[in-house]
VEXMARFI-559229 format. One record per residue (C-alpha): residue number from 0; x, y, z. Coordinates in Angstrom, 1 decimal, m for minus. Example, Ala and Ser with C-alpha at 12.3 -4.5 7.8 and 13.67 -1.06 7.14 Angstrom:
BEGIN
SITE num     c1     c2     c3
SITE   0   12.3   m4.5    7.8
SITE   1   13.7   m1.1    7.1
This chain:
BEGIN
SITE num     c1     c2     c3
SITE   0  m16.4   24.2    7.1
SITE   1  m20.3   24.3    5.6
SITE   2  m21.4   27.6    6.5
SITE   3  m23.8   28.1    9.5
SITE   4  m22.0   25.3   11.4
SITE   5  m20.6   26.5   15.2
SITE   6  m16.8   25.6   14.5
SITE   7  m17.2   25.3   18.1
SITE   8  m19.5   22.1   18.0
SITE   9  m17.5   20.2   15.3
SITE  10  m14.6   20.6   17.3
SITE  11  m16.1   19.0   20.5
SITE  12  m17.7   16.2   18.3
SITE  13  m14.1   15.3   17.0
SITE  14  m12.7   15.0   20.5
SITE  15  m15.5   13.4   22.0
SITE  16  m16.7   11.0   19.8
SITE  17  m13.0    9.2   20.2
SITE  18  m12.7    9.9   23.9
SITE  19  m16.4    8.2   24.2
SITE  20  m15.5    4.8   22.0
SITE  21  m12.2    5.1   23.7
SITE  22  m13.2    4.9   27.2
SITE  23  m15.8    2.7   26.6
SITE  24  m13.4   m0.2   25.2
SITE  25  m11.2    0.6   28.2
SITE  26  m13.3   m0.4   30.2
SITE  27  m14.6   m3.9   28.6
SITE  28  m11.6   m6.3   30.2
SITE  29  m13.4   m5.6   33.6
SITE  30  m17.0   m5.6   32.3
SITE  31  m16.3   m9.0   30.2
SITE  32  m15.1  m10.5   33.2
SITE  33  m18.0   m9.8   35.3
SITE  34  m20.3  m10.8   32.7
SITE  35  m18.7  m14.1   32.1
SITE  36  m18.1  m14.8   35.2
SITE  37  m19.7  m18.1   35.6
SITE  38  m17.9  m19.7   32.7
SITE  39  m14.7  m18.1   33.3
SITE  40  m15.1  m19.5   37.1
SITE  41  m15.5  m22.7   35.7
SITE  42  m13.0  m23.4   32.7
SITE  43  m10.3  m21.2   35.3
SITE  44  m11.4  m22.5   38.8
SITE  45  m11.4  m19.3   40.3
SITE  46  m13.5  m18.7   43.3
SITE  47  m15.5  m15.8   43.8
SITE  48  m12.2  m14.5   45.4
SITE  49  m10.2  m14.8   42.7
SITE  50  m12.6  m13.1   40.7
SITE  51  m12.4  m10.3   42.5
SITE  52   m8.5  m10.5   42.7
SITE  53   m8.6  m10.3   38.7
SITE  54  m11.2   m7.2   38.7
SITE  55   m9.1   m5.8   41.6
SITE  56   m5.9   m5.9   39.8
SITE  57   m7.5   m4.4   36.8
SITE  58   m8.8   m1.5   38.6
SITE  59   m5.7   m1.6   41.4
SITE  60   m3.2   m0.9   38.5
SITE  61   m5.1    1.9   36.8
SITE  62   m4.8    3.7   40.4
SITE  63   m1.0    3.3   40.8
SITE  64   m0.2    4.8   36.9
SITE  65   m3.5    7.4   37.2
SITE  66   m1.3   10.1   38.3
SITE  67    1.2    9.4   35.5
SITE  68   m1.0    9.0   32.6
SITE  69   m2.2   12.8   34.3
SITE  70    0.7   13.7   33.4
SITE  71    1.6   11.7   30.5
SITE  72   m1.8   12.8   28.8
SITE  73   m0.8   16.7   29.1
SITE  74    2.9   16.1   27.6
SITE  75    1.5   14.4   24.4
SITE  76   m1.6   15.3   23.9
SITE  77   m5.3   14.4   24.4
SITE  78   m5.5   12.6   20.8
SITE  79   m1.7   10.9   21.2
SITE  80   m3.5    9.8   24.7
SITE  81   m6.3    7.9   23.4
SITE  82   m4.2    6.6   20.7
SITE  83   m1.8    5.0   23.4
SITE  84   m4.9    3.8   25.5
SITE  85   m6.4    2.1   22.7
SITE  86   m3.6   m0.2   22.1
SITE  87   m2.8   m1.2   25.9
SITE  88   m6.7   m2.2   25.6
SITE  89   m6.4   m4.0   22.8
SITE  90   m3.1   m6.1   24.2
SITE  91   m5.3   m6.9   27.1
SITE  92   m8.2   m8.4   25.5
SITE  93   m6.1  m10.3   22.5
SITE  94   m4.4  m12.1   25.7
SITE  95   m7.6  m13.1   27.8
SITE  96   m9.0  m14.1   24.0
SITE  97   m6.0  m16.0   22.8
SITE  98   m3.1  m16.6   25.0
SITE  99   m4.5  m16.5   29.2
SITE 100   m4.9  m20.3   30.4
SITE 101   m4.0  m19.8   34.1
SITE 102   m4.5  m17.3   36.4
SITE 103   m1.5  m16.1   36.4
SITE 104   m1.3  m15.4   32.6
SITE 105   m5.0  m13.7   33.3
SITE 106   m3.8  m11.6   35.6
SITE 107   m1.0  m10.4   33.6
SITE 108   m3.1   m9.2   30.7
SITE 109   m5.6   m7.8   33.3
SITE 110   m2.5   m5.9   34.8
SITE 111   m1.9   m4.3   31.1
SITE 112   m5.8   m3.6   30.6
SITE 113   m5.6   m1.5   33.9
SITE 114   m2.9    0.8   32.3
SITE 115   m5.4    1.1   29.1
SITE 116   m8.1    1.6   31.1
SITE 117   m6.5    4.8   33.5
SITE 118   m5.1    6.6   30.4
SITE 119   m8.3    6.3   28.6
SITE 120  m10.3    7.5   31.4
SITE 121   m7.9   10.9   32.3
SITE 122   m6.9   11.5   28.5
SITE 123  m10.9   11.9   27.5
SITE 124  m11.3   14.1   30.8
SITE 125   m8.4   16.5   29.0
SITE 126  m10.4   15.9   25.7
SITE 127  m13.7   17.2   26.9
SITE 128  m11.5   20.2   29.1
SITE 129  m10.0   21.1   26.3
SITE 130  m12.5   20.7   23.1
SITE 131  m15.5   21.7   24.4
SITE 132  m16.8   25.2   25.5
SITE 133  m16.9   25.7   29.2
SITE 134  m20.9   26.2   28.6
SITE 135  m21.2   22.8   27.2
SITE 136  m19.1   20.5   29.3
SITE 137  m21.8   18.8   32.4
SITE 138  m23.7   17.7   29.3
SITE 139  m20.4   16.6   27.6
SITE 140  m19.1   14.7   31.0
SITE 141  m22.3   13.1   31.5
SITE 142  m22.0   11.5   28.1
SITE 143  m18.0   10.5   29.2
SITE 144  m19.1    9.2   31.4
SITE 145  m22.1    7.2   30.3
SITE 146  m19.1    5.6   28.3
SITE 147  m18.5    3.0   31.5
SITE 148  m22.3    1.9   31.9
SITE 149  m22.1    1.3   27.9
SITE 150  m19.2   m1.0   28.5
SITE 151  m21.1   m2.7   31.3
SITE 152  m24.3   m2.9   28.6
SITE 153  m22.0   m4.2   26.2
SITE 154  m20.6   m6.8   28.4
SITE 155  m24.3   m7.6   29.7
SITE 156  m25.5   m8.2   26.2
SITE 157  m22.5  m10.5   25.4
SITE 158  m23.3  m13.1   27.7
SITE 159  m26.4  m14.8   25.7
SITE 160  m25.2  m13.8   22.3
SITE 161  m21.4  m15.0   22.9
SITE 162  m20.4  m16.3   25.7
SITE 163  m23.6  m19.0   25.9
SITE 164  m23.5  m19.5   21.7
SITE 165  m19.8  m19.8   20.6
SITE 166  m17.9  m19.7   24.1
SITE 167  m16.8  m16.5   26.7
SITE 168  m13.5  m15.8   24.7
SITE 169  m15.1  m15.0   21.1
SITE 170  m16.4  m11.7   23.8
SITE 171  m12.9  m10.6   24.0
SITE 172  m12.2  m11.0   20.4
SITE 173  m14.9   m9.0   19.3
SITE 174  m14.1   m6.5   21.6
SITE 175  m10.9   m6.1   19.6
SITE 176  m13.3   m4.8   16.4
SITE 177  m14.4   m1.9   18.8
SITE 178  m11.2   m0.6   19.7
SITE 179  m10.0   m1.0   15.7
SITE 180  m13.2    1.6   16.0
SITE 181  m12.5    3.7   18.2
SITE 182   m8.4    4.4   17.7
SITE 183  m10.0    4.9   13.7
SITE 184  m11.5    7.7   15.3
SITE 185   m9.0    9.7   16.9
SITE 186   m7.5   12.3   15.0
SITE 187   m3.9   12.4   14.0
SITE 188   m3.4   15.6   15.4
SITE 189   m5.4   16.6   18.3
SITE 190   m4.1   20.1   18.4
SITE 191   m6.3   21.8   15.8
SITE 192   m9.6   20.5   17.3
SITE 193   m8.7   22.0   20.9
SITE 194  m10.1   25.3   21.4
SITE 195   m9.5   25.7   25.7
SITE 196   m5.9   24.7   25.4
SITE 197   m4.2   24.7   28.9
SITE 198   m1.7   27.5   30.2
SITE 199    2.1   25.4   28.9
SITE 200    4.0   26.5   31.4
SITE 201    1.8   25.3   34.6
SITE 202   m0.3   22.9   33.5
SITE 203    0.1   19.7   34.7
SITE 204    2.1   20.6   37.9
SITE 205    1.3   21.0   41.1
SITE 206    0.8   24.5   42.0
SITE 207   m1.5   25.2   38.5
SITE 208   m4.2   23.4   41.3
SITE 209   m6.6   25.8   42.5
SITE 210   m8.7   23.1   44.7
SITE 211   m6.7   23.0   47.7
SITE 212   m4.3   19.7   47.9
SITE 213   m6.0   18.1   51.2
SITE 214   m9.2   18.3   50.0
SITE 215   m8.4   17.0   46.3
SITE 216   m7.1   13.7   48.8
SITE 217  m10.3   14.0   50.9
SITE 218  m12.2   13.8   47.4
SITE 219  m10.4   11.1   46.5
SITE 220  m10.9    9.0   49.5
SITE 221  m15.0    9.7   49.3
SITE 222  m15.0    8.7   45.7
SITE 223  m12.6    5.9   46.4
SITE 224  m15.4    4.3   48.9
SITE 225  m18.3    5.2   46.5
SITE 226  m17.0    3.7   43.2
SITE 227  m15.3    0.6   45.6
SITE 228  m19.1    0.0   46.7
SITE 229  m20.9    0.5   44.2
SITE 230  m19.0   m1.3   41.6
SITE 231  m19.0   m4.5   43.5
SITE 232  m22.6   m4.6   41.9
SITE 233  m21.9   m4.6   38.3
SITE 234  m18.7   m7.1   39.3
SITE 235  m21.0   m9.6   41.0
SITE 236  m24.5   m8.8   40.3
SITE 237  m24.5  m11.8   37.1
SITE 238  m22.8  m14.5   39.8
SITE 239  m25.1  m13.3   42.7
SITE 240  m28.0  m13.8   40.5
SITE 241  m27.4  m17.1   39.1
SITE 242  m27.1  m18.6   42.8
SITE 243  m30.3  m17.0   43.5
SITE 244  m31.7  m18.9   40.9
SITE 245  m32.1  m17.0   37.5
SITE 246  m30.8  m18.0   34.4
SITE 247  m27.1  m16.8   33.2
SITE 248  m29.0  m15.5   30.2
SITE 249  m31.6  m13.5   32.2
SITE 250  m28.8  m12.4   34.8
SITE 251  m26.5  m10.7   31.7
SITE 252  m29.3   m9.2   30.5
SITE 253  m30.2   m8.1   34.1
SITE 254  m26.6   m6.6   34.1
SITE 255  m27.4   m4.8   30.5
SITE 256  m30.4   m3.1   32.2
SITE 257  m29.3   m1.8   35.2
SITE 258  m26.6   m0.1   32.9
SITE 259  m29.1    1.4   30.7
SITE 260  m30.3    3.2   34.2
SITE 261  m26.4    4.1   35.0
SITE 262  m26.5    5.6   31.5
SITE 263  m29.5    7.5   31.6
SITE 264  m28.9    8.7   34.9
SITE 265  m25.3   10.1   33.6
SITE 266  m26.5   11.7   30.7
SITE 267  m29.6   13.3   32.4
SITE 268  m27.6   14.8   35.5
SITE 269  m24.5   16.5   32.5
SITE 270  m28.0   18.0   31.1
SITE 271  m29.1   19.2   34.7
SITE 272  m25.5   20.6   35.0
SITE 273  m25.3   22.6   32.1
SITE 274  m28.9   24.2   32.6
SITE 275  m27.8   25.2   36.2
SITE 276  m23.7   25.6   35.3
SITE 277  m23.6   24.7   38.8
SITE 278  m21.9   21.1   40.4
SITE 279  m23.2   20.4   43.8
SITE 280  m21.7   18.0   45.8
SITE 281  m24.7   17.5   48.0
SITE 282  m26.2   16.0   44.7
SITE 283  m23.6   13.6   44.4
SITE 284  m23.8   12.3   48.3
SITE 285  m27.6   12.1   47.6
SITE 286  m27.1    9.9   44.5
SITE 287  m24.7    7.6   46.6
SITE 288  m27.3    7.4   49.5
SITE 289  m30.3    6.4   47.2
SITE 290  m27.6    4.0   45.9
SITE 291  m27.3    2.4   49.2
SITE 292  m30.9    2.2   49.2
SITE 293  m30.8    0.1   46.3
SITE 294  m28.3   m2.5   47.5
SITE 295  m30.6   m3.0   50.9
SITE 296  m33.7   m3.7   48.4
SITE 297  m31.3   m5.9   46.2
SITE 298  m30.1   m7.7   49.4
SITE 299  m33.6   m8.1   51.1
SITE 300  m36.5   m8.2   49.2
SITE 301  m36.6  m11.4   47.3
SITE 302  m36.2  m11.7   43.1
SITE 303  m38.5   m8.5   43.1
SITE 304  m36.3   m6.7   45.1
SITE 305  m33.4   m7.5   43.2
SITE 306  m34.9   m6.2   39.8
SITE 307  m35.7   m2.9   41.5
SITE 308  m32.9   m2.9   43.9
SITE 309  m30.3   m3.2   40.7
SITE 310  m31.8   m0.2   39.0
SITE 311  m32.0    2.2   41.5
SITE 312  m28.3    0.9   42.5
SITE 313  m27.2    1.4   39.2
SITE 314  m29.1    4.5   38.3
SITE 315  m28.2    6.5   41.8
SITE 316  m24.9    4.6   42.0
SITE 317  m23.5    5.2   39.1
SITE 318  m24.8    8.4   38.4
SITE 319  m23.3   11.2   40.4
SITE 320  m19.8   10.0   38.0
SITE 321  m19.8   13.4   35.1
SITE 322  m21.7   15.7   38.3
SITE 323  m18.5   14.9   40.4
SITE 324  m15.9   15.2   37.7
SITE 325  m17.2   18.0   36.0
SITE 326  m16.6   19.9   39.6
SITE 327  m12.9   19.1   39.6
SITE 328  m12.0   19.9   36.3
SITE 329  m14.2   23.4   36.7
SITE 330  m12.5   24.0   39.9
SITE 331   m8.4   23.3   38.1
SITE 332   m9.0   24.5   34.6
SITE 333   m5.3   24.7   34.2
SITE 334   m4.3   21.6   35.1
SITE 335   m8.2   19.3   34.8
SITE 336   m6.1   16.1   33.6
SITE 337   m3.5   16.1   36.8
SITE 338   m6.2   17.1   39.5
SITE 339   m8.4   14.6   37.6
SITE 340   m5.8   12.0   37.9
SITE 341   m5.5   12.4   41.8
SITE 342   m9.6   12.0   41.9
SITE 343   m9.1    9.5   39.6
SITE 344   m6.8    7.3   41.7
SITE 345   m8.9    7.3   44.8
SITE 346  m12.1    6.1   42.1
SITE 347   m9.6    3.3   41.2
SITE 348   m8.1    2.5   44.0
SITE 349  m11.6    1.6   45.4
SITE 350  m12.5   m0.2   42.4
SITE 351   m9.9   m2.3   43.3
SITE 352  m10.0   m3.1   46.5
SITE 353  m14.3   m3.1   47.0
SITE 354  m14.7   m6.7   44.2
SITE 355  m11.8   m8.4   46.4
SITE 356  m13.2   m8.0   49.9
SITE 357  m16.9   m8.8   48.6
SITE 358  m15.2  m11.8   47.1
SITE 359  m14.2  m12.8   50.0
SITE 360  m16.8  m12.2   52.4
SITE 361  m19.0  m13.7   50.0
SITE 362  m17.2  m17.1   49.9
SITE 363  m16.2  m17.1   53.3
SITE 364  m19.4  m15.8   55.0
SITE 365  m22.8  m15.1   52.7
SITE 366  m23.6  m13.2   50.1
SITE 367  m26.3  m11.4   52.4
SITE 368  m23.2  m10.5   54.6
SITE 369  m21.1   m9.0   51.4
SITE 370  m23.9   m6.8   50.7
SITE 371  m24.2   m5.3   53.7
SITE 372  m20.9   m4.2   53.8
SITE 373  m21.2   m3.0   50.5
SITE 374  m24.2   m0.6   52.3
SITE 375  m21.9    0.7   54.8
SITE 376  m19.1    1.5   52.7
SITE 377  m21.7    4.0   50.4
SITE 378  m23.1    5.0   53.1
SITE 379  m19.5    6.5   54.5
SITE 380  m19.0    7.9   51.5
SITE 381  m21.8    9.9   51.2
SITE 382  m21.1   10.9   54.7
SITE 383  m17.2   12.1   53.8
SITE 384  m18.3   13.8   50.9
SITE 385  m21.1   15.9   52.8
SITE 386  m17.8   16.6   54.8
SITE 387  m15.9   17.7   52.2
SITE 388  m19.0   19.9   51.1
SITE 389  m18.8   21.7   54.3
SITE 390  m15.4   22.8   54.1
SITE 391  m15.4   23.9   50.2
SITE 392  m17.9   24.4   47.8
SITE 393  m17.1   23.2   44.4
């Protein structure tokens, strides 16, 4: 150790460089299909229906294993965690790149990229719990959590440098190269770089929860609806913009954008958290609302609108994501990856089911109509989680 260094700080750099890289490539399979929507729509002949099927079953899967992998990351290990994540991820994307033809053979790999996705996503939550000072961690969850907004940048990025020059399954292939990256990272033995390691006995199981159990499902219900409607944006935002007439360049880099906002906004709010060492849950239900603000400017007010609209919905949207985590882990700190993995289910399970029904309403219906329900669907969020606020502070 080079003297002067905190021991402290390279510890949580170790752990959450790898969770970081590791979420973020968890996350690409859905990203990548969003992205490349248009061409996948048309070599595949899915509908907009289908294409939220495939997002849905991506995101529906990581909510059915998220309580496992809760589980499964506090047996073996934050660093055996990521390890595991990275290679479901990578089995996922080598499929769609190589071997998916059909739908069905789509879905499959889309089905194993949902299990990479959940473990990647509760595994770095135990990371950051468990390798980072208590003093440190909004800052450090804001940055976790800026890892799904990189994905989506990544993904928005792709679409005129790949998908438009050499075709939309060199994206997937590439992707491959980042998660060689980030499972390079990880260390072989996560163990000495933990420094908040959880009580053994308790952690992990039920009564080690200190946030009562009905209100951990209320939680996951309110962040169920606000993840279901806010990511039907990033799913459809590229296909929505092409049939209002902009480019498929211009909408990925549209997509790219709007993440950078997401981003920001995630990384700013961990800052805010740290300075105050205080997670409000009104600030989350306020993030949500101005996020529903953004899909009615999106919806209504013409190509101007929809530049604005997307940012603020992005930026508001998706950035209440570290504030809200950072809560429950504070709240369980001897068992952050199983209450984590209950949020984390209702997140999922939302991100499942939100793409499909906007899907559907807007081939059946309108995309104007799709939107709108999008609006009320954030705006009951916001409203069950000022609920939830009333009965507990977090």
């Amino acid at each position: 150790m080079t003297p002067g260094r905190d021991p402290h700080r390279v510890v949580a750099w170790r752990g959450v460089v790898p969770a970081f890289l590791t979420t973020t490539v968890g996350m690409l399979p859905g990203f990548l299909i969003a992205g490349f929507a248009v061409q996948i729509r048309a070599e595949l002949d899915l509908s907009l229906s289908g294409l939220g099927l495939m997002i849905g079953l991506f995101f529906g899967t990581a909510a059915l294993v998220s309580p496992s992998m809760g589980r499964l990351s506090e047996r073996v290990g934050w660093a055996a965690g990521l390890l595991i994540a990275s290679g479901f991820t990578a089995v996922s994307l080598a499929g769609v790149g190589w071997i998916a033809g059909s739908t069905p053979e789509l879905a499959v790999f889309y089905i194993v990229g949902g299990i990479g996705s959940a473990l990647s996503q509760i595994a770095s939550n135990l990371t950051v719990a468990q390798c980072v000072d208590p003093s440190r961690q909004g800052l450090v969850f804001g940055l976790r959590h800026a890892a799904v907004p990189t994905a989506a940048i990544l993904a928005g990025l792709a679409v005129p440098t790949i998908a438009l020059t050499v075709g939309w399954r060199w994206g997937f292939r590439a992707a491959l190269l980042l998660v060689l990256v980030a499972a390079a990272s990880i260390p072989r033995h996560g163990e000495p770089h933990t420094i908040n390691p959880a009580p053994p006995a308790k952690a992990g199981h039920p009564q080690s929860l200190r946030t009562p159990f009905p209100l951990l499902i209320m939680l996951a219900v309110a962040v169920g609806l606000g993840t279901g409607g806010i990511d039907t944006i990033a799913s459809f935002i590229v296909s929505y913009s092409v049939a209002e007439g902009i480019s498929e360049s211009s909408a990925g880099i549209l997509l790219a954008v709007g993440s950078v906002c997401g981003l920001t906004a995630r990384v700013v709010g961990g800052w805010l958290i740290d300075r105050s060492q205080h997670a409000d849950l009104t600030a989350v239900a306020a993030m949500i609302g101005t996020g529903t603000g953004g899909v009615v400017l999106l919806n209504l007010g013409g190509l101007p609108g929809l530049y604005l609209g997307a940012a603020i919905a992005f930026a508001a949207g998706w950035g209440w994501a570290g504030l809200f985590t950072f809560a429950v882990v504070k709240d369980n700190p001897e068992a952050p990856a199983a209450a984590s993995g209950i949020t984390q289910t209702g997140k999922y399970l939302g991100a499942a089911i939100g793409p499909p029904i906007f899907g559907l309403i807007a081939d059946r219906v309108s995309f104007t109509a799709a939107w709108w329900f999008t609006t009320m669907v954030l705006a009951l969020a916001a409203a069950l989680i000022l609920y939830v606020r009333a009965q507990r502070t977090l």
